[in-house]
VOPAGU-2260 file (C-alpha; in pm, 1 decimal, decimal comma):
REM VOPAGU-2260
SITE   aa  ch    i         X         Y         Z
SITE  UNK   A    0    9976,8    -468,8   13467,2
SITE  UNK   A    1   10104,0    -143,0   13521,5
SITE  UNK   A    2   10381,1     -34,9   13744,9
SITE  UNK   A    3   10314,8     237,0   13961,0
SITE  UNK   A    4   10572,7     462,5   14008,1
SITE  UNK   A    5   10562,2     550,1   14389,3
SITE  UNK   A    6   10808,6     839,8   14325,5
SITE  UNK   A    7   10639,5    1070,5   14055,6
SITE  UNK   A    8   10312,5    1054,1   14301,6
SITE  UNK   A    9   10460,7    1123,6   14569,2
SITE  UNK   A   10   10667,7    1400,0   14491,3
SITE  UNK   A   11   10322,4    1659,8   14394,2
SITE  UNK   A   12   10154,9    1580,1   14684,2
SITE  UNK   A   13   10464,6    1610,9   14905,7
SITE  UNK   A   14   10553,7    1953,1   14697,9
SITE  UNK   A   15   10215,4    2072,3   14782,2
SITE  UNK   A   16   10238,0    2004,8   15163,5
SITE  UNK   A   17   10542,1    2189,7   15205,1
SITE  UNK   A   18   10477,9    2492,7   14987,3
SITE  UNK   A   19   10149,7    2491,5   15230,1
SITE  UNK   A   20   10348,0    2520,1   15538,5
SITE  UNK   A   21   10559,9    2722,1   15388,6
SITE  UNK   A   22   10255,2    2965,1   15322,8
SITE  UNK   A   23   10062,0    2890,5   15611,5
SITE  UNK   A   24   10466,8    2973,1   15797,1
SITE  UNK   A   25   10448,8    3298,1   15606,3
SITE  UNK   A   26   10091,4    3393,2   15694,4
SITE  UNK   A   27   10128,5    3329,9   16097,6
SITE  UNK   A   28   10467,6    3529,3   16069,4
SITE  UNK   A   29   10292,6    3845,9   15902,8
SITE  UNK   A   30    9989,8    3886,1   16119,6
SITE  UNK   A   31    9966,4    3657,8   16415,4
SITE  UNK   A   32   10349,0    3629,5   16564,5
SITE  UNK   A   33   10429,2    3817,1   16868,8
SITE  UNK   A   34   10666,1    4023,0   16631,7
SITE  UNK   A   35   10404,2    4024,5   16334,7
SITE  UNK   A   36   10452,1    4308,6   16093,7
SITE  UNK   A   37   10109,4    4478,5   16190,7
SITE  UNK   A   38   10267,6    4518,0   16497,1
SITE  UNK   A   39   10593,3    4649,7   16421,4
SITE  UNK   A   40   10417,3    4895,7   16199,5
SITE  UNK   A   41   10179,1    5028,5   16472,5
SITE  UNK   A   42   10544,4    5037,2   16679,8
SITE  UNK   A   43   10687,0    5241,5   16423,3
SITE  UNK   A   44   10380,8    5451,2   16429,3
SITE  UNK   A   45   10405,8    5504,6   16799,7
SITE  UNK   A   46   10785,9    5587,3   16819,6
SITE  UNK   A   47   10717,0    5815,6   16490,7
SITE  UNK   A   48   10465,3    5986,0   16763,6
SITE  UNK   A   49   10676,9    5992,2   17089,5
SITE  UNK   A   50   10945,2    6188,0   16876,9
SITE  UNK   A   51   10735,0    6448,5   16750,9
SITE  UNK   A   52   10661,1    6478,7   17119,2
SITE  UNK   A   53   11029,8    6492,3   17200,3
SITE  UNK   A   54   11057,0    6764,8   16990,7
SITE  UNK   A   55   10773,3    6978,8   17135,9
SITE  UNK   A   56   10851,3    6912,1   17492,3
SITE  UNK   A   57   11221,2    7006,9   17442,2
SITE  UNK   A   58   11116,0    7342,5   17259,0
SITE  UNK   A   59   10915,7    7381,8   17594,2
SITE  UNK   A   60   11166,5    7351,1   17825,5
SITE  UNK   A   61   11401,3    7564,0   17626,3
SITE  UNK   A   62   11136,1    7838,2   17629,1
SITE  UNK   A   63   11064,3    7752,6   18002,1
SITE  UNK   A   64   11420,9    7786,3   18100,0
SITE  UNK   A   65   11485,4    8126,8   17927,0
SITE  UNK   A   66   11170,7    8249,9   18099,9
SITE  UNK   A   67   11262,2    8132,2   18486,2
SITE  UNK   A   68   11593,9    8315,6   18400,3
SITE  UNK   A   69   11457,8    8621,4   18306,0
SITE  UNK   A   70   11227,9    8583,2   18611,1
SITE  UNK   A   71   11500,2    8504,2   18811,8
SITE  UNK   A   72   11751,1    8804,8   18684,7
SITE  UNK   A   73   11475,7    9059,7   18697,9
SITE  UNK   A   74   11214,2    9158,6   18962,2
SITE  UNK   A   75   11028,9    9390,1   18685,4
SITE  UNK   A   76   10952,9    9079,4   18461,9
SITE  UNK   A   77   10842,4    8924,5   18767,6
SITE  UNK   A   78   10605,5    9155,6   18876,4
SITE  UNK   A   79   10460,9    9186,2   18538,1
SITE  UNK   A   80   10437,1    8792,6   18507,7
SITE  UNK   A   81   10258,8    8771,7   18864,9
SITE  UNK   A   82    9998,8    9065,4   18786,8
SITE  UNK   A   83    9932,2    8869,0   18414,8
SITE  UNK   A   84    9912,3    8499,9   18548,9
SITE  UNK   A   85    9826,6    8527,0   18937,8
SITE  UNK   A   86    9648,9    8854,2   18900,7
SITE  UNK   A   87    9789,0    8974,6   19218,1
SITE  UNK   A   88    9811,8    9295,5   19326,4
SITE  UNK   A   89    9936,6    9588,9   19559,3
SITE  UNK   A   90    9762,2    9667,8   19831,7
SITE  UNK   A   91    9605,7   10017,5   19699,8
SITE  UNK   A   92    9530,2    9873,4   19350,5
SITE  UNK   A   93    9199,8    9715,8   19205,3
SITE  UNK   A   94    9238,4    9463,2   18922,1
SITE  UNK   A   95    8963,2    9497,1   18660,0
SITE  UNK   A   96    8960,3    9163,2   18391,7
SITE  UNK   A   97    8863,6    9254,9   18031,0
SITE  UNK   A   98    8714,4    8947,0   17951,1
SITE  UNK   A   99    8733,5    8971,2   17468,3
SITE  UNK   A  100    8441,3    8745,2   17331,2
């Protein structure tokens, strides 16, 4: 008779279990946790996205703010911004709109 070593055939199998949870560990981490790395790159996306908007909205206000000032300091530039944008007019004037195709 043979003796069976219960040792050496154990230790494969039990190697093989845990490098499959280890795997199977890896695997829920990368695309099925809460903090999966599909979603942090789609985060990182996003943020990338709000601060190019950052940018573009702070230009805007800049501009925005030197034009109220100007409006503000001068009644000339806001004449001429209420004839070009409002189209108003004086009372003895007629507006004609030169509509460019």
């Amino acid at each position: 008779m043979q003796k069976i070593d219960i040792k050496n055939t154990l230790n494969p199998i039990l190697r093989k279990k845990y490098l499959l949870a280890t795997v199977l560990f890896f695997i829920w981490l990368i695309l099925f946790d809460q903090n999966s790395l599909l979603k942090r790159q789609d985060s990182i996306k996003h943020l990338e996205t709000l601060k190019d908007k950052k940018v573009y909205y702070l230009q805007k206000i800049e501009s925005e703010s030197k034009q109220l000032y100007e409006l503000k300091t001068n009644k000339q530039n806001l004449e001429k911004y209420a004839r070009e944008q409002y189209l108003m007019r004086k009372s003895n004037e007629d507006v004609f709109l030169i509509i460019e195709e």
